[in-house]
N, C-alpha and C positions, 0 to 999 in steps of 0.2 A: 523292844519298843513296838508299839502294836502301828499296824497298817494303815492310818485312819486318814482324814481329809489333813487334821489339824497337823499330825507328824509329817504330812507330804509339803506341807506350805511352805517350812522354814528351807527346806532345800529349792526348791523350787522357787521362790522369791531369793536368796542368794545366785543361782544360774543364772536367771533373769538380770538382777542386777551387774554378775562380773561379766552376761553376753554384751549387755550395755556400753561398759565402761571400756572392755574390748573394741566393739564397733565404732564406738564413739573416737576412740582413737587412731584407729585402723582409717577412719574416713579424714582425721585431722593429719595424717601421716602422708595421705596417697592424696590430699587435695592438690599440692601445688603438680601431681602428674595428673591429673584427671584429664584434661585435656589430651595431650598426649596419650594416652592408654586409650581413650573412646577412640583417638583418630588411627591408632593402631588395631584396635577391632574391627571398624569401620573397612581399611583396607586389607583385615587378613579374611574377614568375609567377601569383600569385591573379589580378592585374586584364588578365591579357592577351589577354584579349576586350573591354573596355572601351577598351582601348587599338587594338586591332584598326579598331575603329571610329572612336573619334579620328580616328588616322592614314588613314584610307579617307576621313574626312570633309575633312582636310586633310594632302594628300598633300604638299602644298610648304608645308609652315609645321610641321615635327617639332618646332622649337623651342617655338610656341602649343601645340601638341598635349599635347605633354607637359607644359609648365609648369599648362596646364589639369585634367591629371588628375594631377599631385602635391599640386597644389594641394585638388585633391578630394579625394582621401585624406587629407591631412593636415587639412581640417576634419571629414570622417566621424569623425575619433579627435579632435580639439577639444571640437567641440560639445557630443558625450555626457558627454566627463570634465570640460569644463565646467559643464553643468548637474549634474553628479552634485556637483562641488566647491563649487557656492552652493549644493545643497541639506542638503550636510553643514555650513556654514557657517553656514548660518540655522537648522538644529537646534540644534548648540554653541551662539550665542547665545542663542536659545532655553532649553536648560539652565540657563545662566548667569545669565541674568535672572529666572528660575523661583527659583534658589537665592539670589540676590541680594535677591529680594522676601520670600522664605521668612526670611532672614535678620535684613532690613530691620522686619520684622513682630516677632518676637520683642526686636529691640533689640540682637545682638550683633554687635557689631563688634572686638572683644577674643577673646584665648584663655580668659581666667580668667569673660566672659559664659557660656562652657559651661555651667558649675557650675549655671546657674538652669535648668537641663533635668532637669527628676527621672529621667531615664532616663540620661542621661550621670553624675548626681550617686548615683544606686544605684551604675553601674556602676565607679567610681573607689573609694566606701567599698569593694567586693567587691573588687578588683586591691588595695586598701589593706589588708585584710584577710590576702588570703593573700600580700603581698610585703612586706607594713611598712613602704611607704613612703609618705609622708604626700602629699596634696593636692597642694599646691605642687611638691614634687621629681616626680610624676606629671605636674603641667601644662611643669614642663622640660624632661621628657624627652620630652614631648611635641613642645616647641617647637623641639628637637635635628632630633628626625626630621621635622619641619615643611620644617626650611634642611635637613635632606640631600635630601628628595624635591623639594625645588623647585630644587636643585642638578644632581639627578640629570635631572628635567625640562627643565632648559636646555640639557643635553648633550644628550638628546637632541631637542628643537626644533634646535638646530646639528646633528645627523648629519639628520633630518627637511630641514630645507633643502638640504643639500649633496647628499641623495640626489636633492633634487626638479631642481634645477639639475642633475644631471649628467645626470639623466633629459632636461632639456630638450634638454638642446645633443648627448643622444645622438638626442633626437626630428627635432632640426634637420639633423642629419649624414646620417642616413638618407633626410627628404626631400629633402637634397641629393644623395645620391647616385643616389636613385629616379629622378631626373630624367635621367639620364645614361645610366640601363638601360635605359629606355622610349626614348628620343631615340638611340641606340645599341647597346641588348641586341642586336638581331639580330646586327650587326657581332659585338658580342663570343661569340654564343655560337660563330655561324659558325667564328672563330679556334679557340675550345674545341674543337668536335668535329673541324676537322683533327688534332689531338693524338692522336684516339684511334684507334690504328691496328684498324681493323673497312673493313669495305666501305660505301661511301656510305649506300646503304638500309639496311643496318643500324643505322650510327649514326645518323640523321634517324630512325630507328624507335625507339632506344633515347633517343635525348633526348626525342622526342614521350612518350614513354611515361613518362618522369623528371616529364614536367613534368604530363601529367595527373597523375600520382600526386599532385604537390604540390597541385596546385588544390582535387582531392578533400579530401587533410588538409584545408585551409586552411578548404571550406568545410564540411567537417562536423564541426569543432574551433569553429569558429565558432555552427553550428545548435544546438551539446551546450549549449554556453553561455545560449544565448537560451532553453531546455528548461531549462536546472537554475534560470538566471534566472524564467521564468514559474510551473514547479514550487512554486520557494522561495519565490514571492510569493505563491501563492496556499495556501500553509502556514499563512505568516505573517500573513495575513487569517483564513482559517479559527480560529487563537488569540488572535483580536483583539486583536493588538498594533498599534501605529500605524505610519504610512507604508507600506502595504506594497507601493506602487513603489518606494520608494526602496529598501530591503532587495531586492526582487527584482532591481534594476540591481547595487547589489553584489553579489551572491550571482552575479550571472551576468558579471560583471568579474573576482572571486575566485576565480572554479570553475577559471579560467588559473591560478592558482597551484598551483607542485609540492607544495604543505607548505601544511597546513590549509582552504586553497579554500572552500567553501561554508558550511565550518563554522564559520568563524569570525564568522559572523552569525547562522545560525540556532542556534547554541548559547550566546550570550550572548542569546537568544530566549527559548530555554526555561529557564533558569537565570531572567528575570524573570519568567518564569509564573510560576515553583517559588514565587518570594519575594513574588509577589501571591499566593498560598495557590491559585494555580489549577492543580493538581498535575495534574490529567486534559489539561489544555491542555498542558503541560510536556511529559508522556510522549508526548502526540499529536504537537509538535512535535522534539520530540527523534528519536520512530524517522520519523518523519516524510522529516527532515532526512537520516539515515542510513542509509534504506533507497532511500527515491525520489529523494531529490534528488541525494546523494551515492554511491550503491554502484550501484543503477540506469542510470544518466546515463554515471558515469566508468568501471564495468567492461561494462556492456552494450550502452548505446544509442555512446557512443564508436567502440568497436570496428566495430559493423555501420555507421555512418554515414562511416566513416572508407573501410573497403575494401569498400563497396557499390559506391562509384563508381572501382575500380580493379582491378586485379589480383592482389593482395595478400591473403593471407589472414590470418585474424582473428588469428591467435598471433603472425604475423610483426608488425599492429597493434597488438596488445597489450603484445609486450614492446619496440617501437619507440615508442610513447609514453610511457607511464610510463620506461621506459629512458630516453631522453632527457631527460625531466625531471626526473629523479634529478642526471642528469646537466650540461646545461646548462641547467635552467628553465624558464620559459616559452618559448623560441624551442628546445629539445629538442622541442616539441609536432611542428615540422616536420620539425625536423633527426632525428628520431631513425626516425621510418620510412622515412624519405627515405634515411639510410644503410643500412639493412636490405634497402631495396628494391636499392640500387646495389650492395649484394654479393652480393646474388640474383642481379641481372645480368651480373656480372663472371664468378661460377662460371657460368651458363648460360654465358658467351662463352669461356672457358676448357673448357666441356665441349665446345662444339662445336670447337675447336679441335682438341682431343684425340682424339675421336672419328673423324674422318676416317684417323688413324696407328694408331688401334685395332680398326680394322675391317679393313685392312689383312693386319698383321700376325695378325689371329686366323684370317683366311681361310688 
């Protein structure tokens, strides 16, 4: 068969077609880990000086090496969300037994005991007044919406479980795979960067530079948190509300979330100042919360902490973080400057490409 355009097609449109059909699948197989695997990238580039060492310390045992620092990792993210979850566990009971005693004291263990509370027993003749409906049909409807909220409550205690289990076993997929990139990353990226057609030192320049990028995210996405955490803690002292380690660890766990982050504590904060009548502590913790811990942290100290330790400048930071976390969530935090940064480099390597045939012809 002769060598022509027309004999090259039919192979060449079959490759193309089974590269397809491949990928296509390959991407339908690994979607439900996708997650997982980015956030195990994510963390075997942050610790890759940790691991530097490992593997220096034991050069013929990758296998210890590595099981050693996944192992690590995955108790550094244990322990804290462990003690943060018995300490929310023993406030709930806490509450519980508070209301329970409070209850216990007064004598009511019934819906129609209400009625002996003069402030519940005003409050029903007024709703009896302007709706006309008596006592009784009032403590019904009462009792209606009692079984839907505690209906509505089991639902979701059931989605509360399901999210926490799938949370796990995505916790577990990741340490598993972490182990695999540390005991083999190099292998795998070595493969990746043959793929990209550049010149040796270019691409070893361009992946070094990929991957400080990531580490800087990684640790100054991290330091924002431990600031808006200490910040908020010491707000929430300053309005003498109680616990304010424990508020300050969430507020600085929360601040990772795309939607709501820090506020979702320090403003159910000031909302109990308001209602203990301490309205100056209320206003204090409210702009407080929204000025320093929240608007400060996430459009200021973020941005400089982020591309201090990189190349990157602060607009390409700014709209690579909040962009990806618009976009994919928490794990946008990295993914989103990270692709900003990689089309930055693509056009630099596309300009240089071009550049040599435009000088050229201008000459």
């Amino acid at each position: 068969m002769s060598d022509t355009p027309a004999s090259r097609l039919y192979p060449t449109a079959v490759f193309a077609l089974v590269a397809f059909a491949v990928a296509s699948l390959t991407v339908r197989i690994l979607a439900p880990f996708g997650a997982a695997i980015a956030w195990a990238i994510v963390l075997a580039v942050a610790f890759a000086a940790p691991w530097r060492f490992l593997e220096g310390r034991l050069p013929r045992r990758r296998n210890l090496a590595a099981a050693i620092l996944t192992t690590g990792i995955g108790l550094l993210v244990l322990l804290p969300a462990g003690f943060l979850l018995g300490v929310l566990v023993n406030e709930a009971i806490g509450v519980f037994g508070r209301a329970s005693a409070a209850l216990a004291a007064r004598n009511l263990s019934e819906l129609e005991d209400l009625l002996r509370i003069p402030a519940v027993a005003n409050a029903l003749v007024w709703v009896e007044s302007r709706t006309g409906l008596t006592q009784s049909e009032l403590l019904a409807k009462a009792g209606e919406l009692a079984a839907g909220v505690s209906g509505l409550l089991a639902r979701f205690s059931g989605g509360v479980v399901k999210g926490l289990f799938d949370a796990v076993v995505s916790f577990l997929v990741t340490l598993f795979v972490l182990f695999f990139l540390f005991r083999d990353g190099r292998a795998m990226a070595r493969a990746a960067l043959d793929l990209v057609p550049l010149e040796e030192t270019r691409r070893v320049a361009v992946f070094a530079s990929l991957r400080a990028m990531l580490q800087s995210i990684f640790r100054g996405s991290l330091l924002c948190a431990l600031i808006q955490g200490a910040t908020g803690g010491i707000g929430w002292a300053i309005a003498g509300l109680p616990s304010p380690v424990l508020a300050g660890a969430a507020m600085a766990v929360l601040s990772l979330l795309p939607v709501g982050g820090t506020a979702l504590v320090w403003g159910p904060g000031a909302v109990a100042c308001w209602l203990q009548g301490r309205h100056g502590m209320a206003v204090f913790l409210a702009i407080w919360g929204l000025v320093v811990v929240s608007t400060l942290a996430d459009n200021v100290l973020k941005p400089i902490l982020i591309g201090g330790g990189t190349q990157l400048s602060t607009l390409v930071v700014f709209l690579g973080v909040f962009g990806g976390l618009a976009a994919f969530g928490i794990l946008g935090l990295f993914i989103g400057p990270m692709v900003l940064a990689f089309a930055l480099t693509l056009l630099e390597i596309l300009r240089e490409a071009v550049r040599p045939r435009a000088e050229p012809a201008a000459a």
